[in-house]
C-alpha positions as CSV (number, residue, x, y, z in Angstrom):
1,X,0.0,0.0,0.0
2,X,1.2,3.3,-1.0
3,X,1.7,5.7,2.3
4,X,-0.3,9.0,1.7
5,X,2.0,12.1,1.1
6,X,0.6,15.7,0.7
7,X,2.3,18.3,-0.2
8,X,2.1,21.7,1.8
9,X,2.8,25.4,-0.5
10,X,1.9,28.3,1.4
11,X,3.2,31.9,0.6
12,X,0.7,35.6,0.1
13,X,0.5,34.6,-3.6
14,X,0.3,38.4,-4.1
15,X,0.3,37.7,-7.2
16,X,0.9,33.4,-8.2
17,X,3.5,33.3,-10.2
18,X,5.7,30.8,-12.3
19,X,7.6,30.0,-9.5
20,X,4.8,28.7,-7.1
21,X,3.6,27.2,-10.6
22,X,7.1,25.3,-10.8
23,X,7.3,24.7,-7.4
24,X,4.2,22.7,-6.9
25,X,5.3,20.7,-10.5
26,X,8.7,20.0,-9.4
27,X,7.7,18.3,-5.5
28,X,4.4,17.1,-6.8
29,X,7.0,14.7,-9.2
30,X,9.5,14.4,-6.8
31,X,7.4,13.1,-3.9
32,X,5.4,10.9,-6.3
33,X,1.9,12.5,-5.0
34,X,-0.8,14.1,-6.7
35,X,-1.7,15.9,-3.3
36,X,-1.2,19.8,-3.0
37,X,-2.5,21.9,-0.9
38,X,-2.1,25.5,-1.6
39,X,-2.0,27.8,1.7
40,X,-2.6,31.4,1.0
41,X,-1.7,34.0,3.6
42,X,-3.9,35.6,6.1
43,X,-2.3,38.2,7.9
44,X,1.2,37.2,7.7
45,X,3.5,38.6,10.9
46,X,6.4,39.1,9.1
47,X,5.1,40.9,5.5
48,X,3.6,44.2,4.9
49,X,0.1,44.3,4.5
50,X,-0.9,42.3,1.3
51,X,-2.0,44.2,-2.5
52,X,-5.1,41.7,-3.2
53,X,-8.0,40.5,-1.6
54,X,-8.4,37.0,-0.5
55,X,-10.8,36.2,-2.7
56,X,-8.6,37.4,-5.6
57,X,-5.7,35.9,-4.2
58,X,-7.6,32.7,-4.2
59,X,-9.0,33.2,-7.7
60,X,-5.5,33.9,-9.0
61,X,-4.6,30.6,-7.4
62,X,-7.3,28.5,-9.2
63,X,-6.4,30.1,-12.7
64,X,-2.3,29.1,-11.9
65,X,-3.0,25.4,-10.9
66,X,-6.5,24.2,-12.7
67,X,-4.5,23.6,-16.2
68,X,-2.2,21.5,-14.8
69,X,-4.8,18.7,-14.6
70,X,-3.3,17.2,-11.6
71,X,-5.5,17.6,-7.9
72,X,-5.0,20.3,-5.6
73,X,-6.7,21.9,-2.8
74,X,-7.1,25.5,-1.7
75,X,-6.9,25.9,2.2
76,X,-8.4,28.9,3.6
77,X,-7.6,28.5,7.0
78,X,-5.1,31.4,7.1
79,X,-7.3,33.5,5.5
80,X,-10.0,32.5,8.0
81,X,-7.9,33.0,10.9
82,X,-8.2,36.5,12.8
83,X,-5.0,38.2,13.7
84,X,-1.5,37.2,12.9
85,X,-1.0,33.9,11.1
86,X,1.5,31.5,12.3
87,X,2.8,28.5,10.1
88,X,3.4,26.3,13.2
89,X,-0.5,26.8,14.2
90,X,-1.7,25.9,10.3
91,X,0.8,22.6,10.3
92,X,-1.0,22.1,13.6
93,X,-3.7,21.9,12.4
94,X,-3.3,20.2,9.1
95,X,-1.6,17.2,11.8
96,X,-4.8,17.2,13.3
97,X,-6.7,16.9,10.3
98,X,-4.9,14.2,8.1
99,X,-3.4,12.2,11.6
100,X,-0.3,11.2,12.4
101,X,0.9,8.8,10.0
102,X,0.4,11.1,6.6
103,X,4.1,12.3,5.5
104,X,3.6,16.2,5.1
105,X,6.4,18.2,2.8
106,X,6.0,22.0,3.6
107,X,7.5,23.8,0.8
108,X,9.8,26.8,1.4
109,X,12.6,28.6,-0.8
110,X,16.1,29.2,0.0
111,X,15.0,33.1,1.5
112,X,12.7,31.7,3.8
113,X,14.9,29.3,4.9
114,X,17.8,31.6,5.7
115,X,15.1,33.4,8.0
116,X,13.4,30.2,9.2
117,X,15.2,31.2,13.1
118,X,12.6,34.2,13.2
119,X,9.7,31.8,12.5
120,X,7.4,31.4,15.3
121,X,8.2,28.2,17.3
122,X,10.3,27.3,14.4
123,X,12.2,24.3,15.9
124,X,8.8,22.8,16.5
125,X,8.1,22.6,12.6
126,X,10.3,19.6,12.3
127,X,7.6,17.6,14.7
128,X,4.6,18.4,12.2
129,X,6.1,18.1,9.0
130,X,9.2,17.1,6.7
131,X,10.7,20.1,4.9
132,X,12.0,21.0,1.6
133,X,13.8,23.8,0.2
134,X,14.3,25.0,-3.7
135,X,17.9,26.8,-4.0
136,X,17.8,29.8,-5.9
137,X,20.8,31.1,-8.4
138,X,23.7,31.5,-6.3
139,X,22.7,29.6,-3.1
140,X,25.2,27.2,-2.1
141,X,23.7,24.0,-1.3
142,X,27.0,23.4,1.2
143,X,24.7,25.8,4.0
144,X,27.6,27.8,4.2
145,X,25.2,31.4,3.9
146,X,22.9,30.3,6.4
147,X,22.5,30.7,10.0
148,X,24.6,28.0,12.1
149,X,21.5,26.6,14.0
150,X,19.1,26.4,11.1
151,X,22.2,24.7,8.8
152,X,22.9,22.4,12.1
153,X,19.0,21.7,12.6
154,X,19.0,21.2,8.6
155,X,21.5,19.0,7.7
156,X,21.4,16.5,9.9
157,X,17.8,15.6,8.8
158,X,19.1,15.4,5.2
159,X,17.1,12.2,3.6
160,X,16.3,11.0,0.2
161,X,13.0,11.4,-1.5
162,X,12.1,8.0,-0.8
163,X,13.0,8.6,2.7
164,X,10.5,11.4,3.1
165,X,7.4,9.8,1.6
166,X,7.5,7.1,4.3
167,X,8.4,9.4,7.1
168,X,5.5,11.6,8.6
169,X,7.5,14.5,10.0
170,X,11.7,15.7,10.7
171,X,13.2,15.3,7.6
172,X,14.9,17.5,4.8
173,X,15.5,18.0,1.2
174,X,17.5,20.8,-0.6
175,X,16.5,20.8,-4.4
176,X,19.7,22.0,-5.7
177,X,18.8,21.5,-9.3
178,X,15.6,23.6,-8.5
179,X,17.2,27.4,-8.8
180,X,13.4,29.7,-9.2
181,X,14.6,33.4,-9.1
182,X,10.6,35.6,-9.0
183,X,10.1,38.2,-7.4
184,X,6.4,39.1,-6.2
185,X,7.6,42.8,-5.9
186,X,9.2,42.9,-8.9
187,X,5.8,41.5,-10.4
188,X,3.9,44.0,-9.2
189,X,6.0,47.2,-10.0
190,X,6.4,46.1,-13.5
191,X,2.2,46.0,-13.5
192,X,2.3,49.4,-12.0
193,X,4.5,50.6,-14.5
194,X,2.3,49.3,-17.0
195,X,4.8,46.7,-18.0
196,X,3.9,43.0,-18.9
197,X,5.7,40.6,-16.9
198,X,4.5,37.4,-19.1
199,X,7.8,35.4,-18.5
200,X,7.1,35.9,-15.0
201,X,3.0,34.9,-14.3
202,X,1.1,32.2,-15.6
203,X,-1.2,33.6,-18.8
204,X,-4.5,33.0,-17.1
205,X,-3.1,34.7,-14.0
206,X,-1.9,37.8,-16.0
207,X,-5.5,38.0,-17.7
208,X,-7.6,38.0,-14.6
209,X,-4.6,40.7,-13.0
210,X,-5.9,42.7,-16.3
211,X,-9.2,41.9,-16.0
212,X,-9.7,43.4,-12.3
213,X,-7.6,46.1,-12.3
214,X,-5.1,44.5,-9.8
215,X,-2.0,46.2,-8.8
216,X,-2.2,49.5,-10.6
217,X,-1.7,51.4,-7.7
C-alpha cells in the first residue's frame, strides 16, 4: 500500500506566479503524490500588508493550478484565521486533520529558509512536518550562507526522497537542481509601470490581473 504524502505550498501569492507554478510541479514529481494543498496567507507577521483581496488571491490561485490537470486543494484557513498567522499553528492543524501517520512536505525557498530562526516556534516545525527547500541562483547547497542553527537543525535531517514519503514529520530536502529566481515585488512594480511581466506569471493569472484592475496602484 502506498503511504499518503501531501504536499504543503503556502506563501501571500500576491500575485501566483511561475515559481509557485514550478514549485508545486517539481515536489508534486518528486514526492510521487498528486496531493497539493495551496496555503494562502492571512495576515502574515512578518510581511507588509498584502495588495489583493483573499478572494482574488484565491482566484489567482485556481487560474495558476486548474490547467495542470493534476488535484489540488485550496486551504483557507489562514485566511479564516483573525489576527497574525502563524505557520506552526496551520501545520498544527493540518496534523490534526490528516493524523499522524500522513508524511507532510512544507514547501519553502532558499530566503525563507535563511530566515526560518525568526519563525514562530520554528524548531517545533520539524515535529509536524518534513521540509523541503528550492535553492535559488547563487545559493550554495553546502549551508555555508545560512544561520549555524538552522544549517545544524537542517543537515542533519538530510534524507532521500524515498526517505521522506515514508516518514510523517523531521526530515529535509534541498532541491539543488531547482534554482526559481521571482520576485512578487518585482511583479507587481512592472504591472504598476504598465509593463507586462509574461515570462514571470502564468497567462490565465496575468488575464484575470488585467481583467480586475489588480495592482495598478
Amino acid at each position: 500500500m502506498t503511504k499518503r504524502c501531501i504536499i504543503l505550498l503556502g506563501g501571500s501569492f500576491d500575485p501566483v506566479h511561475v515559481g509557485h507554478v514550478e514549485l508545486g510541479k517539481y515536489f508534486c514529481r518528486l514526492f510521487n503524490t498528486n496531493e497539493l494543498r495551496l496555503i494562502p496567507a492571512g495576515n502574515p507577521w512578518q510581511k507588509p500588508l498584502l495588495k489583493a483581496t483573499p478572494k482574488q488571491r484565491i482566484a489567482m490561485l485556481e487560474c495558476a493550478f486548474e490547467p495542470l490537470g493534476f488535484s489540488f486543494t485550496i486551504d483557507s484557513q489562514e485566511i479564516d484565521r483573525p489576527g497574525a498567522t502563524y505557520t506552526i499553528d496551520t501545520l498544527r492543524s493540518i496534523r490534526h486533520e490528516v493524523g499522524p501517520d500522513v508524511s507532510l512536505i512544507f514547501l519553502m525557498g532558499a530566503d525563507q529558509l535563511l530566515r526560518l530562526d525568526t519563525w514562530h516556534n520554528w524548531r517545533q516545525l520539524f515535529d509536524l512536518t518534513n521540509i523541503a527547500v528550492s535553492a535559488r541562483p547563487g545559493f550554495s547547497n553546502s549551508l555555508a550562507l545560512i544561520p549555524k542553527a538552522i544549517a545544524d537543525e537542517f543537515s542533519r535531517r538530510f534524507a532521500a526522497p524515498e526517505k521522506i514519503i515514508s516518514t510523517p514529520a523531521g526530515l529535509t530536502y534541498l532541491a539543488t537542481d531547482l534554482q526559481i529566481n521571482v520576485s512578487a515585488t518585482e511583479i507587481r512594480a512592472a504591472l504598476q509601470n504598465n509593463q507586462s511581466p509574461a515570462a514571470l506569471v502564468p497567462a490565465p493569472v496575468l488575464s484575470y490581473i488585467k481583467e480586475n484592475n489588480l495592482y495598478k496602484n
